[in-house]
C-alpha positions in Angstrom: 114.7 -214.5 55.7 112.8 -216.2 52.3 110.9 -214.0 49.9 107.6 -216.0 51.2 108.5 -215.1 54.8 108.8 -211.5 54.2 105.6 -211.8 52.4 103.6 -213.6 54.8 104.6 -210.5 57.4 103.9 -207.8 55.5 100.5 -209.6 54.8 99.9 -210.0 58.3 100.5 -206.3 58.7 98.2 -205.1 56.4 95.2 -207.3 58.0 96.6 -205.9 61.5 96.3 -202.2 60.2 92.7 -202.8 58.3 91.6 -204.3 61.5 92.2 -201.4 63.6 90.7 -199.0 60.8 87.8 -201.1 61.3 87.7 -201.1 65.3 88.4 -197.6 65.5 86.3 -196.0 62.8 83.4 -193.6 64.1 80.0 -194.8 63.4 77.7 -192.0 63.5 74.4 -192.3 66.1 72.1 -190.5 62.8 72.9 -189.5 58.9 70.1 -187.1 58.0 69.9 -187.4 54.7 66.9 -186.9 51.7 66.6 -182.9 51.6 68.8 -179.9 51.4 70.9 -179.5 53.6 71.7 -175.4 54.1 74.9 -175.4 56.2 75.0 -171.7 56.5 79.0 -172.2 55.8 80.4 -170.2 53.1 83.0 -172.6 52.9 80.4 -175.6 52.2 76.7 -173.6 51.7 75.1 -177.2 50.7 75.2 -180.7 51.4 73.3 -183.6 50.9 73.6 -185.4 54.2 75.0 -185.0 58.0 76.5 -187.6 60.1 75.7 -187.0 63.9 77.5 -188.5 67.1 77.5 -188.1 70.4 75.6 -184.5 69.8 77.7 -183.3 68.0 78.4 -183.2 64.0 80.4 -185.7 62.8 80.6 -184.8 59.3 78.5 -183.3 56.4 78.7 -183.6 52.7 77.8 -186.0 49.8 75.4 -188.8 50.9 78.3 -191.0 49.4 80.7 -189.5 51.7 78.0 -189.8 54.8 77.6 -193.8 54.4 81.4 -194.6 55.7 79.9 -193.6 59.4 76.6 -195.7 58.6 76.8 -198.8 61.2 74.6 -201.1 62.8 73.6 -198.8 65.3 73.2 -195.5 62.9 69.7 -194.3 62.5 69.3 -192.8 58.8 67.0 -190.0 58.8 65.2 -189.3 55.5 64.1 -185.6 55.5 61.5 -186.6 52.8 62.3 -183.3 50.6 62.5 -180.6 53.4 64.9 -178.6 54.0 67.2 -179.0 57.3 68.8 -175.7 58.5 71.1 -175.2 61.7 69.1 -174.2 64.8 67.8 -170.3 65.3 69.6 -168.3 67.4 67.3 -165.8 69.8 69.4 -162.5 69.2 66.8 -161.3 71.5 64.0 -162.0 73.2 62.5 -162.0 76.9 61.7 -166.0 77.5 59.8 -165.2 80.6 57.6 -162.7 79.5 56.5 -164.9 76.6 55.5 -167.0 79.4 53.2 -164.2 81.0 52.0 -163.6 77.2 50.9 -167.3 76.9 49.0 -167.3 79.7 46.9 -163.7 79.4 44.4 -162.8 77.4 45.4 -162.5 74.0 45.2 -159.0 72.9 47.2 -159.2 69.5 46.0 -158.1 66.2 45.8 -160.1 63.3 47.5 -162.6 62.3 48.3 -163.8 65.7 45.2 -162.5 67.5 41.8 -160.8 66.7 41.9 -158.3 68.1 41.0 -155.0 65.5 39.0 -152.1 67.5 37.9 -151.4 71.0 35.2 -153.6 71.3 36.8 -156.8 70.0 39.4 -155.8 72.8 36.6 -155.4 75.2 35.1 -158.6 74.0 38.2 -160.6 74.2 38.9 -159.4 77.8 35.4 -160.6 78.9 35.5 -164.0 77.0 39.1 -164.7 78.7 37.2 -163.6 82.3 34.2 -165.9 81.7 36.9 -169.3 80.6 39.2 -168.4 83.8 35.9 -167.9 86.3 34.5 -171.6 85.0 37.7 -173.0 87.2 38.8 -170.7 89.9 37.9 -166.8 91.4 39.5 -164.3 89.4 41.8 -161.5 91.1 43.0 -160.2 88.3 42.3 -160.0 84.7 45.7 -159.5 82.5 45.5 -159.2 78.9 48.9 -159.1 76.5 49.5 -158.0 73.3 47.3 -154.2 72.3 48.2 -152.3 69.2 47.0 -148.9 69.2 48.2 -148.6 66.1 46.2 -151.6 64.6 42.9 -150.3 66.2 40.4 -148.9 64.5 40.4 -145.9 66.7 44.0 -145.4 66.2 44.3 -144.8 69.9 44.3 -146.9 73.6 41.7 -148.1 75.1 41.0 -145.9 78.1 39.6 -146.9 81.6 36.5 -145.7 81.2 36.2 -148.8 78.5 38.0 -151.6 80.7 35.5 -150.7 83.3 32.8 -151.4 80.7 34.4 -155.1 81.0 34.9 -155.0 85.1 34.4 -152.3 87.4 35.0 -154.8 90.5 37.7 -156.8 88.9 41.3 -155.2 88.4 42.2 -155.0 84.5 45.4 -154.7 83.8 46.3 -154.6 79.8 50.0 -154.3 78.5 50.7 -153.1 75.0 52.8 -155.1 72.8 55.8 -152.8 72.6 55.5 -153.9 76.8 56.4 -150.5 78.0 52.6 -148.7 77.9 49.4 -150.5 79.8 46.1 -149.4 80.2 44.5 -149.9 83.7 40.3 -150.0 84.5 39.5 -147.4 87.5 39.9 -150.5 90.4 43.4 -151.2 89.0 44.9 -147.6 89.2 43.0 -147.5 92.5 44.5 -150.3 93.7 48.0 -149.2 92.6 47.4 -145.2 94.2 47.2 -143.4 91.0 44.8 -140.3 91.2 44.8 -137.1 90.1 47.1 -135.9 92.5 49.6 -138.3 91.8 52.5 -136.7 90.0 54.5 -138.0 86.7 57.2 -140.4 87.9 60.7 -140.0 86.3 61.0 -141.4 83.3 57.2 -142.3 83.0 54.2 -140.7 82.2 50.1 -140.6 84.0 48.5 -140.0 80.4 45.5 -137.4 81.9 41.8 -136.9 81.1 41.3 -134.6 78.1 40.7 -131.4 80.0 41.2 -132.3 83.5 44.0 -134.5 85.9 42.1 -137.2 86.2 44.2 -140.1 85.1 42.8 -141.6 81.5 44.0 -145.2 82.5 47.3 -145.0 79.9 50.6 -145.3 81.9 54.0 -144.9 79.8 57.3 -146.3 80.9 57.9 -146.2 85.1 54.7 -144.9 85.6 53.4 -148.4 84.4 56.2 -150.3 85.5 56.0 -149.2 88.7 52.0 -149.7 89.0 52.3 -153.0 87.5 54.6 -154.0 90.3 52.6 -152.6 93.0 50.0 -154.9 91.9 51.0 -157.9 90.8 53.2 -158.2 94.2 55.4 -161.7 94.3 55.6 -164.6 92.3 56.5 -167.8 94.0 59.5 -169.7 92.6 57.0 -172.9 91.2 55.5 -169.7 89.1 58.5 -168.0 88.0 59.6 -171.8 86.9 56.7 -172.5 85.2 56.9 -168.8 83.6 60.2 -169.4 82.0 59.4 -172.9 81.0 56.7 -172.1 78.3 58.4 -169.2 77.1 60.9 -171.7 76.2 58.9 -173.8 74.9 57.2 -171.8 72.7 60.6 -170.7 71.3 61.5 -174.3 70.4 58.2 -174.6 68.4 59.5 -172.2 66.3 62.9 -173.6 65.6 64.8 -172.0 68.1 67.8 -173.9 70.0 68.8 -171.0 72.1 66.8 -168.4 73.2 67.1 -165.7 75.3 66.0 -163.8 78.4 67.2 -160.1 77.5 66.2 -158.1 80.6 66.8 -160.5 83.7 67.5 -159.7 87.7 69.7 -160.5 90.4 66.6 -162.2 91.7 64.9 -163.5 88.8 68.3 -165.4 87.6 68.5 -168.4 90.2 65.2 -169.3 90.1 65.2 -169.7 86.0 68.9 -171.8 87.0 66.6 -173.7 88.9 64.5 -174.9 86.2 67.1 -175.6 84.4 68.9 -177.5 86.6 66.2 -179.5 87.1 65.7 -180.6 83.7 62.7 -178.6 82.4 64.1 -177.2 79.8 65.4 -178.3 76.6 66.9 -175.2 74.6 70.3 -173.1 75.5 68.8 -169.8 77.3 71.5 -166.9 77.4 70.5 -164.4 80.3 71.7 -161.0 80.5 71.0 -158.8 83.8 70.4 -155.0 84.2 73.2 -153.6 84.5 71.7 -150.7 86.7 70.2 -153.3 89.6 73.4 -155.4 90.3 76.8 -155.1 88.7 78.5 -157.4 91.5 75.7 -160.1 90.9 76.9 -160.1 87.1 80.6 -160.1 87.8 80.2 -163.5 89.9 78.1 -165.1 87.6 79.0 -164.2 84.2 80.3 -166.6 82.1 80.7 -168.3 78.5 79.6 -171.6 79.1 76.5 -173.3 79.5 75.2 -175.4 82.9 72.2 -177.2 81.8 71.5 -175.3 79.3 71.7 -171.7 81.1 74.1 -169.4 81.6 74.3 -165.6 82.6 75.9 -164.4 79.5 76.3 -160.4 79.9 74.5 -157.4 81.2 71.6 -155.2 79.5 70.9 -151.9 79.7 68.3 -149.8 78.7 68.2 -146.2 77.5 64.7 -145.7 75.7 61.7 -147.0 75.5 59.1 -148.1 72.1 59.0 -146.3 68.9 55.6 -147.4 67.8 54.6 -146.0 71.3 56.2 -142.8 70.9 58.9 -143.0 74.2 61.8 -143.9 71.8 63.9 -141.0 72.4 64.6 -139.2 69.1 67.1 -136.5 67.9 64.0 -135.0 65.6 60.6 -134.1 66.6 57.6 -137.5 65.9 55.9 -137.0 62.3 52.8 -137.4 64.0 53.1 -137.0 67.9 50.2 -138.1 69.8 47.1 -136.0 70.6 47.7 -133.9 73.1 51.7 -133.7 73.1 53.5 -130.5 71.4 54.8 -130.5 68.0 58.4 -130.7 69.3 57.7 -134.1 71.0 60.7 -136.1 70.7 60.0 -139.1 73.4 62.9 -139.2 76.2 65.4 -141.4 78.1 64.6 -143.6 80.4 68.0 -142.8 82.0 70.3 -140.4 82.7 73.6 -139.7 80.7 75.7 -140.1 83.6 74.0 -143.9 84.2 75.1 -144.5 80.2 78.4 -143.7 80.7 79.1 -145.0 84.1 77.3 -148.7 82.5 79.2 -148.8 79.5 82.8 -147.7 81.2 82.4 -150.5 83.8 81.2 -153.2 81.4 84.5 -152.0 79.1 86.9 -152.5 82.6 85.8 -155.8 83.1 85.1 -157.0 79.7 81.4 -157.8 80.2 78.9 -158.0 77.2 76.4 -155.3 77.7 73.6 -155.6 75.4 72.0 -151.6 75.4 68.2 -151.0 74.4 68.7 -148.2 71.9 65.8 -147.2 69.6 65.7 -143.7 68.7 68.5 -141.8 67.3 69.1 -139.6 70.5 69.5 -142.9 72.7 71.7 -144.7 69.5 73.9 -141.5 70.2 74.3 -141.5 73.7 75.4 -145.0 73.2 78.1 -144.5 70.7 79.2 -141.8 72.9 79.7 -143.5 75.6 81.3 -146.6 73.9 83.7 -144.8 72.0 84.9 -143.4 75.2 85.3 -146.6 77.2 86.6 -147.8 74.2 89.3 -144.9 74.2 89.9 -145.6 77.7 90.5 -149.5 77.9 91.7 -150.0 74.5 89.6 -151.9 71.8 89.5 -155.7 72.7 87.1 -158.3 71.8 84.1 -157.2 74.0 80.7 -157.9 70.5 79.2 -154.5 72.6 75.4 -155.3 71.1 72.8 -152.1 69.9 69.5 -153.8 70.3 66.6 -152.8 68.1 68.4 -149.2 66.7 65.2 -148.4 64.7 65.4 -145.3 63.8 69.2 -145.4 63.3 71.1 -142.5 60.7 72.9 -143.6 58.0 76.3 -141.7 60.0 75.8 -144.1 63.0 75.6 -147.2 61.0 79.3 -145.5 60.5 80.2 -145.3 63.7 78.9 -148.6 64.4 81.4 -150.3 62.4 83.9 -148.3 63.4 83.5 -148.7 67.3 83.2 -152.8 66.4 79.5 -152.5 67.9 77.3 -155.4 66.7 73.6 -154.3 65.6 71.3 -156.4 66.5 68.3 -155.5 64.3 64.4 -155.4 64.4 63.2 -155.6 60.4 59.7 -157.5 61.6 58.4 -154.2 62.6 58.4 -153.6 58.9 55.8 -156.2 58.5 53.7 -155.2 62.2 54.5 -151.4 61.9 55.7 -150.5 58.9 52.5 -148.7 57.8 52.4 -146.3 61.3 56.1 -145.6 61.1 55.4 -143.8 57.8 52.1 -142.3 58.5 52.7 -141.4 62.2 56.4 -142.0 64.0 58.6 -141.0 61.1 56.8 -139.8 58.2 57.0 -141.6 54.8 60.8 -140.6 54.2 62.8 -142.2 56.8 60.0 -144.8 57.6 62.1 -146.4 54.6 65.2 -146.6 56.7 64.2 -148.7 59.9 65.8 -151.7 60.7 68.1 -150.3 57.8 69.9 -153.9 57.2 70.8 -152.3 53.6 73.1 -149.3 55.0 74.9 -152.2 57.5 75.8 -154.9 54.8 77.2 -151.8 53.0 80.1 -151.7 55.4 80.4 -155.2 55.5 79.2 -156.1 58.7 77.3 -158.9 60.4 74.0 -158.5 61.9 71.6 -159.9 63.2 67.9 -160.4 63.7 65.4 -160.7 66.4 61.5 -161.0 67.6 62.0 -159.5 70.7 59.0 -161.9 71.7 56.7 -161.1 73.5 56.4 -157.9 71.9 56.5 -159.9 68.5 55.1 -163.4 68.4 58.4 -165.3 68.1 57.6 -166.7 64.7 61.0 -167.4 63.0 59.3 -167.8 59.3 57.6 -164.0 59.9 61.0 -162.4 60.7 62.6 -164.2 57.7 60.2 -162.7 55.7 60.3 -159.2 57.1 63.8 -159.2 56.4 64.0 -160.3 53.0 60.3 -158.4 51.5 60.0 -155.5 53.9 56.7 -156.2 53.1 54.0 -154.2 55.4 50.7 -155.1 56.8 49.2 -153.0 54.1 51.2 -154.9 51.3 53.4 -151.1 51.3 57.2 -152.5 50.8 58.8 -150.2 53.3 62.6 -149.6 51.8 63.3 -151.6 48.8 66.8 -150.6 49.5 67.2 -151.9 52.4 66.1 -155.5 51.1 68.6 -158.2 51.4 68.1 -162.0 49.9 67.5 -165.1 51.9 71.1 -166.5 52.4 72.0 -163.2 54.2 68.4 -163.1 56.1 68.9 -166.6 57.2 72.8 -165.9 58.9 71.0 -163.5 60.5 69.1 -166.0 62.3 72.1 -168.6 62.8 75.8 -167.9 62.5 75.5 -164.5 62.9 73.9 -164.6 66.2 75.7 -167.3 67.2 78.6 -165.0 66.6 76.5 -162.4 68.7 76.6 -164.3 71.3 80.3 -165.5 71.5 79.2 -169.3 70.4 80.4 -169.2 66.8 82.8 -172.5 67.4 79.8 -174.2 69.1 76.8 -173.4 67.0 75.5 -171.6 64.0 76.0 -173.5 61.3 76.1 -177.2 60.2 80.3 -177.9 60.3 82.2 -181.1 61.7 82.3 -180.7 65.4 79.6 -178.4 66.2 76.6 -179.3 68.0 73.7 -181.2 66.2 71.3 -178.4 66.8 68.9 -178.1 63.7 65.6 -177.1 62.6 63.7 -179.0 59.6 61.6 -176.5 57.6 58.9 -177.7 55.5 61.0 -176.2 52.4 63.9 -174.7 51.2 63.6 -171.3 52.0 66.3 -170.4 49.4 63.8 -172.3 46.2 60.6 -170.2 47.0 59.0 -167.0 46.5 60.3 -164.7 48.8 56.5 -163.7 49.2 56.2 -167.1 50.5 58.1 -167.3 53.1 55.9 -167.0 56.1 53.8 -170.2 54.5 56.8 -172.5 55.8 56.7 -174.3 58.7 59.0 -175.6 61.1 58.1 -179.4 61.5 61.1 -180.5 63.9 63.5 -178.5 65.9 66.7 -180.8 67.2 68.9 -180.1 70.1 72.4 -181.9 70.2 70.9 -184.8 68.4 67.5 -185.0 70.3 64.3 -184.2 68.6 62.6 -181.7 71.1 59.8 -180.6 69.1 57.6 -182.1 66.0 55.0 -181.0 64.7 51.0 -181.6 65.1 52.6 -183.0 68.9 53.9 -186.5 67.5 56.5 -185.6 70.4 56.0 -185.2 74.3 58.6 -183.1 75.3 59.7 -182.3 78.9 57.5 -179.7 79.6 54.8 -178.4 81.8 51.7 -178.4 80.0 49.3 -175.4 79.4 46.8 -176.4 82.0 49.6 -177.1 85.2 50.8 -173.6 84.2 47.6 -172.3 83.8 46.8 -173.6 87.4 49.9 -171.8 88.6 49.5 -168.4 86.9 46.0 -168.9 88.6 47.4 -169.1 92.2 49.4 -166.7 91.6 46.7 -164.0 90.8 44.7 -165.3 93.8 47.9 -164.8 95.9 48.1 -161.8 94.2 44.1 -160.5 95.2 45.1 -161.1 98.7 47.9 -159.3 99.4 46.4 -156.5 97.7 43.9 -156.5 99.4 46.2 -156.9 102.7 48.3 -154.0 101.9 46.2 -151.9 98.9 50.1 -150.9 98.2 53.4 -152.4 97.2 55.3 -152.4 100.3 55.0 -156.3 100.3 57.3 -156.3 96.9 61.3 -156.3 97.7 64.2 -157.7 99.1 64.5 -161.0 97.0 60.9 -160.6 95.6 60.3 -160.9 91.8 58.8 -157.9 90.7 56.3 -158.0 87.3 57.0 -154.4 86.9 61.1 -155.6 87.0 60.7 -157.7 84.6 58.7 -155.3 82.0 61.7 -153.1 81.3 63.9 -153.6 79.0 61.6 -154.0 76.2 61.3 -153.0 72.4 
């Protein structure tokens, strides 16, 4: 064979080969390119553009590097100069009960309410009553979100002052740690509570200065159980339209998975439901008491998503709110409320032997159990009981999860990383209670130490952060903030110490989490082959005052790809709006009027029923 011959193949060859590179190179669907890009990566913290295909990320770097997957079916993205982050990660929340909160009346102090004494309270109530009675007859008048603490009076409102707003009307109010409510006089009438109605276990009839009349302020089962007395069933169009704004109010605030962190047997298939029929368009993790049906979670459990849901683990709760005083301590309250001895210490919500038993059959069958753990007393109980199941079925890869751990000692933070326990921390109550932590709760010495993120980044360890909404508003920029200033309400900064910088603050909102939750491969961070889930931030959170930080805004939040939220409403999502739930949550409490009045008890709530009061545990 000539020279020329052998030339003329290997030419041909070469155009063969550059001809397949060119049929079989990836063009990417969208480059987002023209702002930071914060990859929460330590292996490539910054970039200047992402390539996106099929959902998923294609490739990140230099915006040189980006333009080889540009085609003629790419859509280029120009951020304009904001800053695109990977999507929040709910360590915890309760996305149906920030459902219920969107649709009461809003009983939150400033900033996200305005609500600041009694009588703004009181005010509030009757301005919600007069809106709702333009439409429909009201059964039931529900307000979310009261801060004793943030009152002027420094105490609840009683129900001698919800009558003031209705004495024919039930008032139901529910404080924002979720596990106190005040009832009016028809309302604790309604649900059977008089003075000769005992304490319940694990709850508390607060009592009439003096006498037994009830005051109207129910702690823990006692207000659990009244709640679901009253507020009877939900149909599964309301449960459904329940969980669908409390997932859409997560995505307005950046967040691509969210969570329901206190769920039921019977709760579960009706939130699949919406899901399954399309409703929704973030990941929601469930997790289901662990003390109302173990079997329920051993079928359904699992580590992958069906349209966007999955029952991820079990929850268990062992105390109740600290701000409230029913976090169970190992040390008598600074301040205890009036009324209560000076060895007040708040209590369990369950026994030792339910602990133990939960955590030892979670360990057998290697089941995430997420445990409610606020004061030291329950924290202990907890690490008791884990390093004993952990003794027992050897130390595999279970991410066990402390939720909240407020008032945590600086020797369990030890034990924590020594039992491979994951904290899940709650530094926005530095911002929304700092100040009554250190004059009432704690006292100003270990109100320093809450939500002490300093003492776990000592030993190295990975946390993460949370809003637990709807006890918080789930505003991702305020618990950003709160966990990089400690800043309080007053302007106090509540343990300097325990401070940590932006970086660190932010992989507690993404890869961290995401890590929390068992989906580190999948999501977390902006890396080649993880899903396109992002949020855009008006700036780079990393280039401004940290005292800044709650001025930023989230302007887009992005799901595999798909824009599901923009700001000022450029976008219609798939969503119910405010005014079909509104409608629902309205038949709901007229269902609700009549079957109280048909019964006057709550023998019409059970079997497969969804109980309010159900759904009400679990909380911060």
């Amino acid at each position: 064979m000539s020279f020329k011959s052998i030339l003329k193949m290997c030419v041909l060859a070469s155009s063969m080969v550059m001809a397949g590179s060119a049929w079989t190179a990836e063009m990417a669907d969208q480059i987002w390119m023209g702002g930071p890009v914060l990859t929460m990566s330590d292996s490539q913290p910054a970039a200047q553009a992402v390539a996106v295909k099929d959902g998923l990320i294609l490739d990140v770097g230099t915006l040189q590097a980006m333009q080889a997957y540009k085609g003629p079916g790419t859509t280029v993205i120009d951020l304009q100069g904001k800053a695109l982050l990977p999507g929040f990660v709910d360590a915890h929340s309760h996305a149906f009960m920030i459902g219920v909160q969107a649709m009461s009346a809003n009983l939150l102090s400033p900033p996200d309410g305005a609500v600041k004494d009694i009588q703004s309270l009181q005010e509030t109530l009757r301005q919600w009553l007069l809106e709702q009675s333009k439409t429909r007859e009201v059964g039931l008048i529900l307000g979310f979100g009261y801060d004793d603490a943030q009152l002027a009076e420094q105490r609840h409102p009683n129900r001698h002052e919800l009558d003031a707003v209705s004495e024919s009307v039930p008032i139901i109010i529910i404080h924002q740690s979720s596990h106190i409510g005040v009832l009016n006089s028809k309302a604790l009438e309604m649900a059977g509570i008089s003075a000769q109605t005992p304490n319940p276990a694990g709850g508390v009839i607060r009592r009439e200065e003096g006498g037994t009349q009830p005051n109207g302020v129910l702690e823990e089962m006692a207000f659990f159980s009244s709640v679901a007395s009253q507020m009877g069933k939900l149909t599964s169009e309301q449960v459904q339209a329940l969980f669908v704004a409390g997932t859409d109010l997560l995505k307005r605030y950046g967040y691509t998975t969210g969570q329901e962190g206190r769920a039921t047997s019977d709760t579960v298939p009706l939130m699949q439901a919406a899901a399954t029929a399309g409703k929704i368009d973030i990941d929601v993790a469930v997790y289901v008491d662990v003390l109302q049906d173990r079997d329920f979670i051993a079928r359904h459990v699992s580590r992958h998503y069906t349209d966007g849901f999955r029952v991820a683990g079990a929850k268990l709760t062992i105390d109740g709110s600290p701000q409230g005083f029913t976090a169970y301590r190992d040390r008598p309250y600074y301040r205890p409320p009036e009324g209560y001895r000076a060895d007040y210490r708040g209590y369990a919500a369950v026994t030792p032997d339910q602990v133990f038993e939960s955590v030892d059959w979670a360990f057998k069958n290697d089941i995430q159990l997420l445990t409610h753990a606020n004061g030291e007393a329950a924290s202990d109980l907890l690490l008791a009981a884990i390093k004993t199941a952990r003794d027992k079925y050897g130390p595999r890869d279970r991410r066990a999860v402390l939720i909240h751990g407020q008032f945590l000692r600086r020797d369990q933070v030890a034990a924590i990383a020594a039992l491979d326990v994951f904290p899940s921390l709650f530094p926005m109550h530095t911002f929304y209670w700092g100040d009554w932590h250190r004059d009432r709760t704690v006292g100003p010495v270990n109100a320093d130490n809450i939500s002490p993120t300093g003492w776990v980044r000592e030993h190295g360890l990975m946390f993460s952060t949370h809003h637990d909404a709807p006890v918080a508003f789930p505003d991702s920029m305020r618990v950003l903030s709160a966990t990089v200033t400690r800043r309080t309400r007053s302007g106090d900064i509540l343990g300097p110490d325990q401070r940590v910088d932006v970086v660190t603050a932010l992989k507690a909102m993404t890869i961290w989490p995401a890590f929390q939750h068992f989906e580190e491969k999948e999501k977390g961070s902006i890396e080649p082959g993880k899903l396109a889930d992002f949020v855009v931030l008006s700036q780079d959170p990393t280039s401004v005052d940290p005292e800044q930080l709650t001025s930023l805004q989230v302007v887009q939040t992005i799901k595999r790809g798909k824009l599901i939220y923009e700001q000022d409403g450029a976008l219609e999502t798939k969503r119910l709006s405010q005014a079909q739930t509104g409608q629902m949550f309205s038949r709901f409490l007229n269902e609700w009027q009549h079957q109280a009045s048909e019964t006057g008890s709550a023998e019409h709530a059970h079997g497969p029923e969804l109980l309010m009061g159900a759904l009400l545990r679990g909380f911060e």
